[in-house]
N, C-alpha and C positions, 0 to 999 in steps of 0.2 A: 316219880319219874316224869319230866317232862313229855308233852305231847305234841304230836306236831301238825299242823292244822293245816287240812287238806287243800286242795285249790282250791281258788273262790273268794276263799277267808284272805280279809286286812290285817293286818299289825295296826294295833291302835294306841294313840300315843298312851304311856301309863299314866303321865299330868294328866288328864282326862278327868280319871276316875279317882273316887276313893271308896268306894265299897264293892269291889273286884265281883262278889255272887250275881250283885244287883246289875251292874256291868255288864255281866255273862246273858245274863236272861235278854237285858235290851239288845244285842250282838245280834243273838238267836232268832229273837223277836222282830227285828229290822230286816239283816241284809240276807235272810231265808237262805242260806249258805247251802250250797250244794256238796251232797254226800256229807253233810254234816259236819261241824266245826269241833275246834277241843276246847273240852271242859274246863280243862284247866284256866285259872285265872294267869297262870302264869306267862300262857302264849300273848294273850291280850296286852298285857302290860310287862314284857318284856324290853321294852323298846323308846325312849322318849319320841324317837322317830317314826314318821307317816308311810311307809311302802304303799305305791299301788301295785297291786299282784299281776304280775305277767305282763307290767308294761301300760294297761288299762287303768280308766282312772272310775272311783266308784261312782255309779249314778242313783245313789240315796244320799241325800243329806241328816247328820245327827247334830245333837247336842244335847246339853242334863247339865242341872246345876251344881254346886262341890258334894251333894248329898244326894239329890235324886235324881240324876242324870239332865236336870234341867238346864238350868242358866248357872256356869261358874267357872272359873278356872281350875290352875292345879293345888293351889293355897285357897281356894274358896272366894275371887275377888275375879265379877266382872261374866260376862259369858262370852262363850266361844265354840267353832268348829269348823265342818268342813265340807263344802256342799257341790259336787261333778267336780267338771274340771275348773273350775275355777278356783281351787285352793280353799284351803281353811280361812275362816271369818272372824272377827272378833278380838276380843284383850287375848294377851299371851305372855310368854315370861320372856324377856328379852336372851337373846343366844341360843333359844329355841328354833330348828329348824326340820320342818319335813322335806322327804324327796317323795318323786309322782312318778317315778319309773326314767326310763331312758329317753332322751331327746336329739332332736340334731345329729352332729357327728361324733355320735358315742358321747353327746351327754348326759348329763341329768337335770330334768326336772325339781327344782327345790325349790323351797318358798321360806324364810327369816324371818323372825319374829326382831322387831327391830320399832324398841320408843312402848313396848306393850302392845303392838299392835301386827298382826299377820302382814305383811310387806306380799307385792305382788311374785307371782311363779316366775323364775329364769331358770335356764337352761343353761347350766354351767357344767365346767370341766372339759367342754367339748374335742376333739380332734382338729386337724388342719386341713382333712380330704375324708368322704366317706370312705366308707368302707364297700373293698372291689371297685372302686373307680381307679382310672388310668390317665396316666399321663403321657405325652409325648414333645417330645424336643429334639429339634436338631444336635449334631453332634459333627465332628470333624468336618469334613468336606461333603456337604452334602449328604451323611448319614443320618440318622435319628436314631434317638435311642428311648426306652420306656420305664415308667416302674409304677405300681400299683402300691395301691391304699390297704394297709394290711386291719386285722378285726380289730387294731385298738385306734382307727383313726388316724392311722402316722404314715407318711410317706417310705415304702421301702428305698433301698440302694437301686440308685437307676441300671439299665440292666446293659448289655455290651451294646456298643456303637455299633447300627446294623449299616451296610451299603456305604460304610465310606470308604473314599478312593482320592487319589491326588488331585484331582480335579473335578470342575461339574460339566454334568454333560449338555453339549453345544461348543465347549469353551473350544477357542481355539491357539494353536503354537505354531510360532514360524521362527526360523532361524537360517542364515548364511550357511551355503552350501557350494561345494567344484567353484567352478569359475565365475565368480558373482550372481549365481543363481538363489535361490530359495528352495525351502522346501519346508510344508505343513502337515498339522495333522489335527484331529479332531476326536474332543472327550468324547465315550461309548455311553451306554445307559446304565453299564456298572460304574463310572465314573474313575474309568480306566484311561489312560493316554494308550492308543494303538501306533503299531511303526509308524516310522516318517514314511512318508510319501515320496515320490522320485523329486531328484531336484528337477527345476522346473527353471528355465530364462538366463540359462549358463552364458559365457561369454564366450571370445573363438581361444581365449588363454588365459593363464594363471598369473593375478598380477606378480612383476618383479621378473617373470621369466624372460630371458632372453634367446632370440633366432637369429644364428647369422646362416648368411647363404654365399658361396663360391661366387665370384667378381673377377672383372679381367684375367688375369695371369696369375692367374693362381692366389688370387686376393681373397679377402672376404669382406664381407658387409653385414652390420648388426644392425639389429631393433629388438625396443623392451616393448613389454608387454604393460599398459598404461592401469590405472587405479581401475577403468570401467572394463577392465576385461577385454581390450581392444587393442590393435599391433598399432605400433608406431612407425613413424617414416625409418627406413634403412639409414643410414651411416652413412660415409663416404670408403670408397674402396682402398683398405689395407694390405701391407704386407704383398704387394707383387713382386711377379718375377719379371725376367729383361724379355722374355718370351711367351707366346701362346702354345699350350701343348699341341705339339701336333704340327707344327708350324714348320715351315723349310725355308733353309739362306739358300741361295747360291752365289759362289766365288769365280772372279779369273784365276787362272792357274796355268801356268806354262803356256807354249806359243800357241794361243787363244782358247786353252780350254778350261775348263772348270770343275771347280768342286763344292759340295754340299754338304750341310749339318740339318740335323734335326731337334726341336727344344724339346726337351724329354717332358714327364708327368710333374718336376718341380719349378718347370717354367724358368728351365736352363737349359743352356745350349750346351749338346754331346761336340767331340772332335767334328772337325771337317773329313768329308772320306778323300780315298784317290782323287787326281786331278786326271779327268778323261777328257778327248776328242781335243787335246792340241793339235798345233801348228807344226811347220816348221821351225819358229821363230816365235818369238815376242816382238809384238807390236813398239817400234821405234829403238829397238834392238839394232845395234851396230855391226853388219857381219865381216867378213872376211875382205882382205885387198883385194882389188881388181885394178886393172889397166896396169899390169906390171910386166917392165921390160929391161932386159941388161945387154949392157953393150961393156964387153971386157968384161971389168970389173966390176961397173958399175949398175947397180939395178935398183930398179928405181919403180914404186906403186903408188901411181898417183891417186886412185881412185878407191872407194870401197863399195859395200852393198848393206844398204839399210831394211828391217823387216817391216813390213808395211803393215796396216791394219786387218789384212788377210791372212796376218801370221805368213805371209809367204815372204820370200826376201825379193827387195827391187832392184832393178836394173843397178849396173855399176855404174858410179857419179864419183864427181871429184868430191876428194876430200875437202870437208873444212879448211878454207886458206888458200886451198891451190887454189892455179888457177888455169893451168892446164895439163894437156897429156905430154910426158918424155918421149914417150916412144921411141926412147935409145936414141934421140936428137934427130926422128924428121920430125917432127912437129912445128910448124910455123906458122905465122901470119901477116898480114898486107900490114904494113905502118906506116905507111906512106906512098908516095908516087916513085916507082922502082926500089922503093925499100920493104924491109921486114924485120920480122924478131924471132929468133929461134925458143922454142921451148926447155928449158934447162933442167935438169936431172933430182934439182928439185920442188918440180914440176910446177913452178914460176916461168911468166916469160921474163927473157933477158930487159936488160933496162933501154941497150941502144936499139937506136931503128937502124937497121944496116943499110944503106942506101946503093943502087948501081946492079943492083940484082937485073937478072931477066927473066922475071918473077910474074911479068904481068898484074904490077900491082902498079 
């Protein structure tokens, strides 16, 4: 039954040795083995390979030849061994190789026999991070994210993106807002965008809008609202009426009096109302005969009466054309020296001048 050799004790290569008892004793005899080593030759030369136990490397130097632990190799050619840390010395069989415990990052310690000869100790196999070291790196938008060095040297899966957010913070957003204004807002320290802010530097309108406003009679008048958020000049006054609302005519109407209209709220004129405070008459209105007289049969008006500008009627005047009054035939005049002319019935004077009168003319 194999034994197994408590701490302390080396694994020593088997090429070493070739008389295993003789082995055993120089073991014993050298590295004063704590709690005692196994007997057995078998632990000794189980191994072509060098362990250092627990990572440590041994601080006694050996060596024995093919026979008596002196000077020799595994075939009996050359001497050899292996003295601290500095690795084994001497001829060796090529493809021969010890390890000296763990190195670096989860290496090992080994040393190659390479040409017959012990080649210097590297530390191979190694990892790409110790072990429990950490990493960090950014990640989305201003998050980081981690992942640690696990016990064989190798990088874990990096671990969830922490604190990232659409934005970083300070950053800042503006955008068009109402009537040519703006309005901002500013990343938080979670790396959050917070509300818009008020808009800020608005105009007095919305481009493209248009204001029209009431004009004359009932008109109107337009302006746009220009690209800077700002009114433009009015238009020229559209669409009137023939009136102001509100507005009053007055008319003549009968013998001097008058009448009124109102232009209603379409800036058109309602009917005229009554004709109030006439006359007698109309102004150059032709009224009634006057100066009429009959003699027999005959009767005769030479005159009429005209309405005057007082709507009243005027004095009785000859007619258009006469040229004097009938008076049923006294009516006369001087046309000469003891003559005259009588007034004829159609209130013309006669054409002769009667002469021999006593007339006093």
């Amino acid at each position: 039954m194999r034994s197994r050799r408590p701490p302390g004790c080396y694994n020593v290569p088997a090429h070493v040795f070739k008389k295993p008892s003789f082995v055993v004793g120089i073991m014993v005899a050298a590295f004063a083995c704590s709690g005692g080593c196994a007997t057995g030759a078998d632990d000794a030369i189980a191994s072509n390979v060098h362990l250092q136990d627990g990572g440590g490397k041994p601080e006694t130097s050996w060596g024995g030849s093919s026979n008596e632990g002196g000077s020799g190799g595994e075939s009996g050619g050359g001497s050899g061994g292996w003295s601290g840390n500095a690795g084994a010395t001497g001829t060796c069989t090529d493809g021969d190789e010890k390890q000296y415990g763990t190195c670096g990052k989860c290496g090992m310690q080994i040393q190659k026999c390479e040409g017959g000869t012990w080649g210097a100790m590297q530390c191979m196999g190694e990892g790409v991070c110790e072990a429990g070291a950490t990493e960090t790196t950014d990640c989305g938008t201003n998050g980081t994210q981690t992942r640690s060095c696990n016990g064989a040297c190798e990088w874990d899966a990096w671990g969830v993106c922490q604190n990232n957010g659409p934005c970083n913070q300070g950053d800042t957003q503006t955008e068009p807002c109402g009537n040519c204004g703006t309005r901002s807002r500013t990343c938080d320290a979670n790396n959050q965008w917070p509300a818009w802010g008020a808009c800020q530097g608005q105009g007095e309108c919305m481009i493209g809008q248009n204001d029209s406003q009431v004009c004359g009679n009932c008109g109107t008048k337009t302006r746009t609202c220009s690209d800077t958020c700002t009114w433009g000049s009015y238009g020229s006054c559209t669409g009137e009426g023939v009136c102001g609302t509100g507005e009053t005519e007055t008319a003549n109407c009968g013998g001097c009096g008058t009448k009124s209209r109102t232009c209603n709220w379409n800036c058109q004129w309602d009917a005229y109302g009554a004709c109030t405070g006439g006359g007698e008459c109309t102004p150059g209105e032709v009224g009634p005969d006057c100066m009429c007289s009959t003699l027999g049969s005959t009767t005769a008006c030479c005159g009429t009466q005209v309405c005057g500008n007082d709507c009243k009627w005027g004095a009785c005047q000859l007619k258009a054309g006469n040229t004097c009054n009938w008076n049923k035939g006294e009516t006369w005049h001087c046309c000469g020296t003891n003559s005259w002319q009588w007034c004829l019935s159609s209130c013309k004077w006669s054409t002769a001048c009667a002469s021999g009168c006593n007339c006093g003319c």
